[in-house]
N, C-alpha and C positions, 0 to 999 in steps of 0.2 A: 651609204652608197652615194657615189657625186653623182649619178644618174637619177638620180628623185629630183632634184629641183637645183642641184648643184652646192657646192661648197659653204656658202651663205645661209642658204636653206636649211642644211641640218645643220647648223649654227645655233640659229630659231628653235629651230624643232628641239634640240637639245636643252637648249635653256630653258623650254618650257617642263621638262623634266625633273630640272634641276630643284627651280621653283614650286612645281604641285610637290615633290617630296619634301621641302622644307617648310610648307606651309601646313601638310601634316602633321607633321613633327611640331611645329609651333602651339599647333593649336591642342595636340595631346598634352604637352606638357603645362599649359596655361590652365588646359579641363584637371589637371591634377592639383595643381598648386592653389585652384581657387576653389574649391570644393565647399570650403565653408566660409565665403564670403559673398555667398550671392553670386558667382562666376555663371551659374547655367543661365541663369536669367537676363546676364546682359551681355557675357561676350560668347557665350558659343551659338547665339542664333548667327551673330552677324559673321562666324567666324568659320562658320557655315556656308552662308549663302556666298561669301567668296569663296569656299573650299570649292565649291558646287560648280564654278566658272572653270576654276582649272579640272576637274573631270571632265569637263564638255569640250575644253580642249583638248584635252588628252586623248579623248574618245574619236574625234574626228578624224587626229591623226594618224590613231588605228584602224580606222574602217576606210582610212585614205591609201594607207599600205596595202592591206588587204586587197582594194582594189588593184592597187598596180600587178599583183603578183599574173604572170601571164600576158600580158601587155606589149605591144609591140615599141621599137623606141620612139617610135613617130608620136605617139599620144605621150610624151615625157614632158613637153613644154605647157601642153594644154593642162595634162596634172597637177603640176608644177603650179602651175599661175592659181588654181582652185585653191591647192593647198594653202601658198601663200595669201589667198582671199580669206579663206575662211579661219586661219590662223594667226590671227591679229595679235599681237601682243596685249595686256592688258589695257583698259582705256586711262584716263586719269580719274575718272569718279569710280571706277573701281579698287586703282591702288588707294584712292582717298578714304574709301568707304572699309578697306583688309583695314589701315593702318591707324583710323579712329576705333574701330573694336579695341584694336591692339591695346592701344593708351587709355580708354577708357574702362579695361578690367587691369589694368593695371595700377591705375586711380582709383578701382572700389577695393584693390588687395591694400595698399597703402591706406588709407581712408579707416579701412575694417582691425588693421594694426596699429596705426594710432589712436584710435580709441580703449583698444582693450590697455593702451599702455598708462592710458589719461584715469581709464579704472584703476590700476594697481597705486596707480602716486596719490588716488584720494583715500585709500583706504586706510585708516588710522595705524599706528604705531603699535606693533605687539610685542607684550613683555612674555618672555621667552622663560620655562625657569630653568634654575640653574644645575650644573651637573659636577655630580660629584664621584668619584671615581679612584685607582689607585694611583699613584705618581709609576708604578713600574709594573712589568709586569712577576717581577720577580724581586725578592727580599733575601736577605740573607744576613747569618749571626752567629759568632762565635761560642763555642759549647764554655771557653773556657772565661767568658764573656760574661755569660750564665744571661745573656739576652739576644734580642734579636728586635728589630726596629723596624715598623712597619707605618709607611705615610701616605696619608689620602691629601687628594686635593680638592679643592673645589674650582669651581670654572663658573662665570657667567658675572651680572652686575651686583654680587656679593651682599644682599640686601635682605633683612634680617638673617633669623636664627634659623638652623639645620642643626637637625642632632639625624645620624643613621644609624645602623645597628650592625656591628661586623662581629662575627665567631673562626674557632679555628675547626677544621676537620681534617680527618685521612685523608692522602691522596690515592685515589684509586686506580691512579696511571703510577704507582710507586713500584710495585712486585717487592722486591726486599727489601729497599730502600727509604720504606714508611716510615714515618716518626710515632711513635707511640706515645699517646696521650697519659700522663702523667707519668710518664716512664723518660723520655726524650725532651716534650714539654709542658706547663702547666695550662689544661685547656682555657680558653680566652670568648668569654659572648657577652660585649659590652655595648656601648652606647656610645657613640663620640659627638660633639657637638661640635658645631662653626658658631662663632661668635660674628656680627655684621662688620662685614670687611674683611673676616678671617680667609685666606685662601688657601691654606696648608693646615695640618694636623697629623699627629703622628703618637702613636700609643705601641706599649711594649709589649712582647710576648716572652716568659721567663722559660727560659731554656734551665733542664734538669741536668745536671752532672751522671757522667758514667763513670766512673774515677774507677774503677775494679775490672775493666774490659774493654780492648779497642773495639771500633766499628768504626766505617765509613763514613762521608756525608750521608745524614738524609734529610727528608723534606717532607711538608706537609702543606695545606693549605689553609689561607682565608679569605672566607667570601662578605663581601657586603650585600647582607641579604634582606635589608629594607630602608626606605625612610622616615623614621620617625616620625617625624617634625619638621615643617617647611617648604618651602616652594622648592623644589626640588628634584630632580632624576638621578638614575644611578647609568653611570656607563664606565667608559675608558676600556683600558686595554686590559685584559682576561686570558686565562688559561681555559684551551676548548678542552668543553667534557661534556659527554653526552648526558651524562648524570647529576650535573648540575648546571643550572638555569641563571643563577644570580652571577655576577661578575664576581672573581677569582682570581687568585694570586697565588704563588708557588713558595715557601718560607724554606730558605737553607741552613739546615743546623751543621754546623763547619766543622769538621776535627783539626786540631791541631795537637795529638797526643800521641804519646812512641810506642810503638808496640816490642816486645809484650805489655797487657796488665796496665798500661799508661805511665809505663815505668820513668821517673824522673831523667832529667837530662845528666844530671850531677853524677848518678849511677855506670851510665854505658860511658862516662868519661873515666870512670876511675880504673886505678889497672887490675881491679876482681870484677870488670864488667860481666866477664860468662859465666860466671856465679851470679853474679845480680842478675842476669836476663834468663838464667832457670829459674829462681826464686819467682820473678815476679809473673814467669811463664803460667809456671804450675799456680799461682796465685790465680790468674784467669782463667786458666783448667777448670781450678775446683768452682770457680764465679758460676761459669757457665756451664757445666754441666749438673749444676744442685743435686739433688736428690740423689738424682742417678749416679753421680758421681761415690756418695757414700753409702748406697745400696752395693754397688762394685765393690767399694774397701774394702767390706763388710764380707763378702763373699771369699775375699782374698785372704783377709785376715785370719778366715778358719783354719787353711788349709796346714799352716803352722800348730796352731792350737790342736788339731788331729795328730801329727805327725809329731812332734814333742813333747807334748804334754798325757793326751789321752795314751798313744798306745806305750809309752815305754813304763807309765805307770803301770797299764796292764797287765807289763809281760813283768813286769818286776815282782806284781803281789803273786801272779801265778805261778813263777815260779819257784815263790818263798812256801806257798800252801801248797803246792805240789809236792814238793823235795821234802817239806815235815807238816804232816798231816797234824802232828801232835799238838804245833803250836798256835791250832785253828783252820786249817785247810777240813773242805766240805764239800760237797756235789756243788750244793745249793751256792754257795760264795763262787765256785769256778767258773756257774752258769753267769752268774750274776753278771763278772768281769766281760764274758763273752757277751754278754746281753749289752754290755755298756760298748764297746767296740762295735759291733754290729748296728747300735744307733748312732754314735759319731761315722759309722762309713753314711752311714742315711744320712746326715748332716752336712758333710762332704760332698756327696752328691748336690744337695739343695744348693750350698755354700757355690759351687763351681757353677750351675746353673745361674745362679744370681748373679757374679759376676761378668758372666759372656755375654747376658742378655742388657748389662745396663754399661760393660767397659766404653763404648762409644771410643772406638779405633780409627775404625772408616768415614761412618757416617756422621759421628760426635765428633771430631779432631781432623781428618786425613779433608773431606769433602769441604769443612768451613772453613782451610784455611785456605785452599784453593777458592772457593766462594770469595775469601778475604783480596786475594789477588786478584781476580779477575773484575772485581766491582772498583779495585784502585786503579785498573786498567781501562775502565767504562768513565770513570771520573777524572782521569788528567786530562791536561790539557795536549795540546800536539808538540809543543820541546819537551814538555816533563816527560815524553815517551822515552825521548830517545836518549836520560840518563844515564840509563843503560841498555847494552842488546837485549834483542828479545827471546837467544839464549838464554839468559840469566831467567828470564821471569818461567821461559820453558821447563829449566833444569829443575830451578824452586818449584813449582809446581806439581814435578814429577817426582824428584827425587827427594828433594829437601824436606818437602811436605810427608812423606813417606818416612825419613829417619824420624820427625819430630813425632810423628803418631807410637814409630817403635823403639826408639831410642832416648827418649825424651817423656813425652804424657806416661807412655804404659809402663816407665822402669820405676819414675812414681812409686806407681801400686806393688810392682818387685820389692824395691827398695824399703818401704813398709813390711810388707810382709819378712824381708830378711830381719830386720831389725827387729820384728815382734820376735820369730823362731830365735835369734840372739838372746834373745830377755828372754823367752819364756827354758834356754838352756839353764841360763844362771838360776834364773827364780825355780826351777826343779831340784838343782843340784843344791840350793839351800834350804828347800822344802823337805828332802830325803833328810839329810844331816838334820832340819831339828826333828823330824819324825823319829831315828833311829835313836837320839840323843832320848828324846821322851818314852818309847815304848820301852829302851831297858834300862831304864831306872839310873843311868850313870848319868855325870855330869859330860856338859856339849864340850866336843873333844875341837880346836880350833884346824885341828888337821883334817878333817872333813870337807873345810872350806879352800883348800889347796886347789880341788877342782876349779872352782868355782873361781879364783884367784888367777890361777891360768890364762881360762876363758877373758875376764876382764882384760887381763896385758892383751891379747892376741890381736883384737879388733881392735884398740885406736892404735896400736902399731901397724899393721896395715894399710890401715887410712893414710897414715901420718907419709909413710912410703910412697902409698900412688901419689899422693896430693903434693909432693915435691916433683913428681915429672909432668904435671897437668899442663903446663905451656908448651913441651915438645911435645905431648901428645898433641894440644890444639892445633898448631904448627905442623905438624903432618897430617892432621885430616883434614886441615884448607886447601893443603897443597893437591891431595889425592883427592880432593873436589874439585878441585880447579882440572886436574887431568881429565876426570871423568867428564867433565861438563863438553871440555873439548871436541872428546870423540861422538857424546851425543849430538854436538852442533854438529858437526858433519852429517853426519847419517839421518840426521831430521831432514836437514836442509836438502839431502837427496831422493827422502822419500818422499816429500811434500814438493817439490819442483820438478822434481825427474821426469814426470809425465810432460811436461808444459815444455823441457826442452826437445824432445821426441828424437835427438838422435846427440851421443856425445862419442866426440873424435878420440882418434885412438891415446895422445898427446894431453888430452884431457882427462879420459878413463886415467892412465898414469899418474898424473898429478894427483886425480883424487886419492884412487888409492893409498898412493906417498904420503900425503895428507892423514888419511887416515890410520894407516900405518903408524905414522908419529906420534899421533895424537896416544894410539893405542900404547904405544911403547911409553913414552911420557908419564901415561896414567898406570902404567903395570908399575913401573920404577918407584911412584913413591905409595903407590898402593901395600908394596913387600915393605916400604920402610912401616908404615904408620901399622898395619897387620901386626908388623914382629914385634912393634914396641907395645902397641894396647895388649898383644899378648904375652909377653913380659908382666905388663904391671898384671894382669888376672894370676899369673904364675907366682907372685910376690903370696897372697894370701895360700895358694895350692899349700906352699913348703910350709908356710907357718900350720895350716890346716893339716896336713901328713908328719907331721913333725911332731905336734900337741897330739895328734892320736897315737901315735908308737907309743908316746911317752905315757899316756895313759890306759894303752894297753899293756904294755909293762910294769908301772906300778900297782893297775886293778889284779890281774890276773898274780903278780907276788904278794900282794894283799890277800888276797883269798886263799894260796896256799899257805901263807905264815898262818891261817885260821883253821883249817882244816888241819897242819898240824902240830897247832896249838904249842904254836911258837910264840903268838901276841894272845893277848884276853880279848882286845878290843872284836866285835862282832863285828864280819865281813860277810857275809852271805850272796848264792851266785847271784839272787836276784838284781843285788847292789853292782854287783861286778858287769853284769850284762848292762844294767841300763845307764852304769858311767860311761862303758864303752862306746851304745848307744849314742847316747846323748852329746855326746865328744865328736863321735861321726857326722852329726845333728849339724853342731855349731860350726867344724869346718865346711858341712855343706853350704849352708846360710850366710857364713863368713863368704867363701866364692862367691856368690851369688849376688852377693852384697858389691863385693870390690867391683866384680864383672857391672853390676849396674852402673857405678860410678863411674867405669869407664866410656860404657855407653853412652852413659850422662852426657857426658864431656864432645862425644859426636851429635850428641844431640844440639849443644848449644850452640855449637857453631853453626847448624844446619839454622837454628831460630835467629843467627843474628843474620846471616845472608839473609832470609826471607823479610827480617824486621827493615834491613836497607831498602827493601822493595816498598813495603809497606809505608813506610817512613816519607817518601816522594811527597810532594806537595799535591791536593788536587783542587781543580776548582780555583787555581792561584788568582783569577779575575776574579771571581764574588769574595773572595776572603782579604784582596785588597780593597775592595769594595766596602766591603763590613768595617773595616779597620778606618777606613776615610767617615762613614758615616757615622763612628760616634760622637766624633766631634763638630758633625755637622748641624747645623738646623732644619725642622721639615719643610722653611721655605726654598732652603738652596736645595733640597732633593727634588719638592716637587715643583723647581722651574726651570726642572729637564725639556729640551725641545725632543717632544717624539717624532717629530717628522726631519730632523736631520740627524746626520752623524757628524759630529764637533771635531777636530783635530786641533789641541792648544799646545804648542808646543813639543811638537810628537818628535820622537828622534829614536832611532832603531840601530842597532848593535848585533851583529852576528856572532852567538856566542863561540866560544875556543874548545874545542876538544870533541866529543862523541854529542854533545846538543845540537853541534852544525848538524849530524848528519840529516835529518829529517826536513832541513829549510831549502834544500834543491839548487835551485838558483839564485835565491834572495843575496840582498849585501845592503850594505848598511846605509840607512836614508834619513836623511836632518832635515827635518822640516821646522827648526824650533825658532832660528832667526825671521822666519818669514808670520805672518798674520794667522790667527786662525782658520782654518778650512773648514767651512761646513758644506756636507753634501747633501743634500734634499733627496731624501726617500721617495718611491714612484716617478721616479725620472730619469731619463738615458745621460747620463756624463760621459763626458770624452775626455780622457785623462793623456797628455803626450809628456814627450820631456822627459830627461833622463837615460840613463840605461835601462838595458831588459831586468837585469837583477833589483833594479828599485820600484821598477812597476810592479815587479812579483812583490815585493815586499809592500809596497803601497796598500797593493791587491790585499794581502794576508792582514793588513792592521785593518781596512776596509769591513774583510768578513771575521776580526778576530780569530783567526788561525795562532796569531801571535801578538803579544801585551809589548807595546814602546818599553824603550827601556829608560827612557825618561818623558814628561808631558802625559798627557789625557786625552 
C-alpha cells in the first residue's frame, strides 16, 4: 500500500523479506551438509545471531502494521518516518559478521574432506583375489558331436595356482526338457586347475547318443561349486535358481537327427522313402514303448492262436468222436475238448485285457507326438516359425497325429496278428495231413497239401497287387489331405478370431462362406477319388479270399461225398471237411485284414512324413551355430567375450523370399559390413538415427536377436 510510507518504502520493507527468507534457507542447508564436520560448533552460532537481526526486523514491521490499522491519514507521514527509523538496512559489521560464518564453515567442510581424502592415498596397496567364473552363461553341443565344451575364466593379476571344482546336475527349471544323466550325458565332478598366468580353461562334457528315438533339445546344468586351491573367488554370470547357491550354467544337448527313429538322410532321399519312414517309424515305436509294447503284441497274438488253431481243432475231434463213438469217442474226451475251449475263452479274455491296457494309442503315441511338436515350437527360433503356416502344424497336430496312432503304430499289432492267423492256417492245414497220414496207417498222400498250397499262392499275390498301386494311392491321400487341411484352416481361424472381430459385414459372411464352400468341395473331390481307390486295392484280396473259399467248399464237400459213397478209399471225414472249410474262411479273413492294414499303412506314412517335415525344422539355429564355431575354437577366444557390450563385426541382414518374410513385419535388408565394428554398451540409453524405418526394425531385431545376420557376428 503506497500509503504506509510510499513507494520507496515498501521497496525496503520488501527486501527485507526477501533477505530473512534466504537467510533461512542458507543457514538450513549449511546445518545439513555440515553435520559431521563440526558445523554446529562454528557456523550455526554465528548464523544464528544474524538470523536473530532479521526476525527483529521483521517483527517491527509487523507490530508497525498493526499499529497503523485504524489510523487516520494524518498520522501516515509520522509512521512513516518511525518505520523508516527503526528499519535500517543491515550495518556493515553485521553483513561482515552473516558473511565470515558463511566462509568459515565452509573452510571446516573443505578442511574435514581433504583430510579424509589424504587418509585414503596413505593407505597401503590391497591385493584383491582373483575371480573365476563361467565365460557365458549358457553352453552348448552337438548330440552328434558326442560333446559339449564348457569354459571358465579367470579374472584378476593371474598369480599362482587355482584348481576349483565343477559338476553336472539336473536342471530343475527343465519340466520335459531335462537331460538325463547317463542316458543324454556322462555325469562330470572334476577339478580344473589355472596354471600362473593361465586366464581360460575349458573341460568336456561327453554327450550319449540316442540313435533309436528322436527328442528335442535338452539341457542340463553345471555349477562351480568350490575352490579348491588358491587365492581365489568364484562369481560371473549364472543361471538364477532358488535351489542352488553356487554359480551355474545351462549345457545344450542339440539335435540334429530326422525323425522318425533318426532315420538316415540317404533313406527319405531314395524313391521307397514311405517304406523307410514306416520302418524306421515303427522302429521307434517299439524303442519307446519297451515292455509295454510287447506285453500288447503278446495280447494281440492270442487272439489268432484261439480262433485258428484252438477252436477248429475242437470242433474237428468233436466231431469225428461224435459221428463214431466206436473209433474212441467218450463223455469223458467230449468234456475234455469242452474244458480245453472254455480255458482258451479265459485266455482270450486275459490276452484282450493285456493288450488295451499296455497298446498306448492315446497317451503312448497320439499325446507324445503332439508333445513332440509343441516342444519344436517352444524351441525355434522366430523365422523358423514361419516355414510353414500355422495351419500345418494345427492340422499335424490334430489330424495327422491321429491317423499315425490309427493307421500307422496300431496296424503294426493288426498286421502281426494277420500274419500269425496266416501261418498258423498253413501250419494247421499241414498238421491235419500228417496226423491223418499217421493214425491210418497209409502213406502221406501229397494231395493233402493242395490246401495248404492254395493258401501260399493267395497272399503274396495280393501283396504283389496292392504294392503295384502304392504311389497313386499315396498321391491321393496327399492330395485329400491337402483338401481337408484347407477347410479346417478356415473354420479354426473363425472360431478362434470370430469373437475379437464382434461384428462381420454381410460382403464378408459371403466370402467366407464361398471360401468354405470350396475348400469343402476341393476336399470332397479327391476324398471319393483316394476312398474308391484304397477301397479297390482292400477288394483285390475280398475276390481272391471268396474265390479260394468256393473253391474249397466245393472240393471239401465232393471229397466227403466221394467217401461216404465209397467212391475213393482215401478217408475224408465231416470233421476234416468242416475245419478245411473253416480254416479257408480263416485265412481269407486274416488275408483282408492283412491287405486293408497295408493299405492303411500307406495313409499312415504319409501322415508321418508331413509331421517328420515339422519336426525336421531347425531349433535353437543360434546355439547350434554357436556349437559348430566353438570346436574349432580355443577357450581363450571364448572366454575374451566382452559381457558388457554387444559386438556387431560385419553384420549384414537379408530378408528372406517366400513364407520366412512373413513373420519379419517391416524389416528390410541392412549392411553394416563395409563400416567398423559396432559395439553397444549394456546398461546405457543409445540413440540410434539413420536410415529407413524397416532398418531400424531390423537393427532393432539383430540388437535383441529376434533374427541371426545373414552374414558377420
Amino acid at each position: 500500500d503506497r500509503r504506509l510510507a510510499g513507494w520507496e518504502t515498501f521497496a525496503d520493507w520488501q527486501s527485507y523479506y526477501v533477505l530473512y527468507l534466504g537467510t533461512v534457507s542458507a543457514v538450513l542447508f549449511f546445518l545439513v551438509l555440515g553435520m559431521e564436520v563440526g558445523f554446529q560448533t562454528t557456523l550455526f552460532p554465528r548464523a544464528t545471531r544474524a538470523t536473530s537481526a532479521c526476525f527483529a526486523r521483521a517483527h517491527a514491521i509487523e507490530k508497525h502494521l498493526q499499529h497503523l490499522q485504524g489510523r487516520p491519514d494524518d498520522h501516515m507521514s509520522q509512521v512513516s518516518d518511525k518505520v523508516a527509523k527503526e528499519c535500517q538496512p543491515f550495518s556493515t559489521e553485521e553483513c561482515e559478521m552473516f558473511w565470515t560464518s558463511i566462509r568459515n564453515g565452509v573452510k571446516a567442510l573443505f578442511h574435514h574432506g581433504s583430510q579424509e581424502c589424504n587418509k585414503h592415498e596413505k593407505r597401503p596397496k590391497v591385493h584383491y583375489a582373483d575371480v573365476v567364473q563361467f565365460a557365458r552363461r549358457s553352453f552348448s553341443g552337438l548330440e552328434e558331436k558326442r560333446v559339449a565344451k564348457v569354459t571358465l575364466e579367470r579374472l584378476g593379476d593371474l598369480v599362482g595356482r587355482v584348481t576349483v571344482r565343477v559338476r553336472t546336475a539336473r536342471d530343475d527349471a527343465s519340466a520335459g526338457f531335462g537331460a538325463k544323466e547317463n542316458v543324454d550325458f556322462k555325469p562330470v565332478d572334476i577339478q580344473v586347475t589355472f596354471e600362473p598366468g593361465e586366464g581360460a580353461k575349458a573341460f568336456d562334457v561327453t554327450l550319449l547318443p540316442t540313435d533309436d528315438s528322436w527328442s528335442p533339445t535338452r539341457w542340463f546344468r553345471v555349477e562351480l561349486v568350490e575352490v579348491v586351491a588358491g587365492d581365489a573367488v568364484l562369481g560371473g554370470p549364472t543361471v538364477a535358481s532358488s535351489a542352488v547357491s553356487t554359480p551355474s550354467v545351462r549345457v545344450y544337448v542339440l539335435q540334429d537327427e530326422n525323425f522318425p527313429g533318426c532315420i538316415p538322410q540317404k533313406r527319405l532321399d531314395s524313391p521307397n522313402a514311405d517304406l523307410w519312414v514306416l520302418v524306421y517309424y515303427m522302429k521307434e515305436r517299439i524303442t519307446s514303448r519297451g515292455r509295454r509294447f510287447f506285453k500288447a503284441l503278446l495280447g494281440v497274438c492270442y487272439r489268432p492262436f484261439h480262433s485258428v488253431v484252438v477252436t477248429p481243432i475242437v470242433l474237428n475231434f468233436m466231431l469225428d468222436w461224435a459221428a463214431r463213438p466206436e473209433e474212441g469217442g467218450s463223455y469223458e474226451r467230449i468234456i475234455m475238448l469242452v474244458s480245453v475251449q472254455a480255458f482258451s475263452a479265459l485266455l482270450l479274455r486275459y490276452a484282450d485285457l493285456l493288450q488295451t491296457r499296455n497298446r498306448g494309442r492315446t497317451g503312448g503315441t497320439r499325446q507324445v507326438h503332439r508333445q513332440q511338436l509343441l516342444a519344436k515350437l517352444l524351441l525355434m527360433e522366430h523365422v523358423e516359425q514361419y516355414a510353414y503356416p500355422g495351419t500345418d502344424w494345427f492340422y499335424s497336430a490334430l489330424m495327422n497325429v491321429d491317423v499315425m496312432a490309427k493307421d500307422a503304430y496300431w496296424q503294426l499289432f493288426v498286421g502281426i496278428e494277420s500274419l500269425l492267423g496266416l501261418f498258423y492256417c498253413v501250419a494247421v492245414l499241414l498238421w491235419k495231413a500228417w496226423y491223418k497220414a499217421a493214425n491210418s496207417g497209409n502213406e502221406f498222400n501229397a494231395g493233402n497239401l493242395l490246401a495248404a498250397v492254395v493258401l501260399l499262392i493267395m497272399g503274396p499275390t495280393a501283396f504283389v497287387s496292392i504294392g503295384m498301386r502304392r504311389r497313386t494311392t499315396r498321391y491321393l491321400l496327399e492330395n485329400r489331405m491337402d483338401g481337408e487341411q484347407q477347410w479346417v484352416d478356415i473354420f479354426a481361424w473363425l472360431a478362434q478370431h470370430g469373437r475379437s472381430i464382434f461384428a462381420v459385414g454381410v460382403r464378408e459372411t459371403a466370402h467366407l462362406d464361398t471360401a468354405f464352400g470350396c475348400a469343402t468341395k476341393d476336399f470332397c473331390k479327391w476324398h471319393a477319388k483316394a476312398r474308391d481307390y484304397t477301397n479297390d486295392s482292400t477288394w483285390i484280396t475280398k475276390w481272391l479270399g471268396a474265390v479260394s473259399y468256393i473253391l474249397v467248399l466245393l472240393w471239401a464237400s465232393t471229397r466227403l461225398y466221394e467217401t461216404r459213397a465209397a467212391i475213393i478209399s482215401t478217408p475224408f471225414d465231416t470233421g476234416d471237411c468242416v475245419m478245411l472249410i473253416q480254416l479257408f474262411g480263416k485265412f481269407g479273413k486274416y488275408l483282408q485284414k492283412l491287405s486293408n492294414s497295408f493299405v492303411r499303412l500307406q495313409k499312415g506314412s504319409v501322415s508321418i512324413m508331413r509331421v517328420a517335415r515339422l519336426l525336421r525344422l531347425p531349433e535353437m539355429k543360434s546355439l547350434s551355430d554357436q556349437a559348430w564355431s566353438e570346436l574349432e575354437s580355443s577357450p581363450a577366444r571364448v572366454a575374451g567375450i566382452d559381457h558388457g557390450h554387444i559386438v556387431f563385426t560385419g553384420v549384414a541382414f537379408s530378408v528372406p523370399v517366400g513364407r520366412k518374410s512373413l513373420g519379419l513385419g517391416p524389416m528390410s535388408n541392412l549392411d553394416l559390413s563395409n563400416g567398423p565394428p559396432i559395439s553397444l554398451p549394456l546398461g546405457k540409453v543409445i540413440y540410434v538415427t539413420g536410415g529407413t524405418e524397416g532398418e531400424r526394425f531390423t537393427f532393432l531385431s539383430l540388437v535383441a536377436s529376434l533374427v541371426r545376420p545373414t552374414s558377420g557376428s
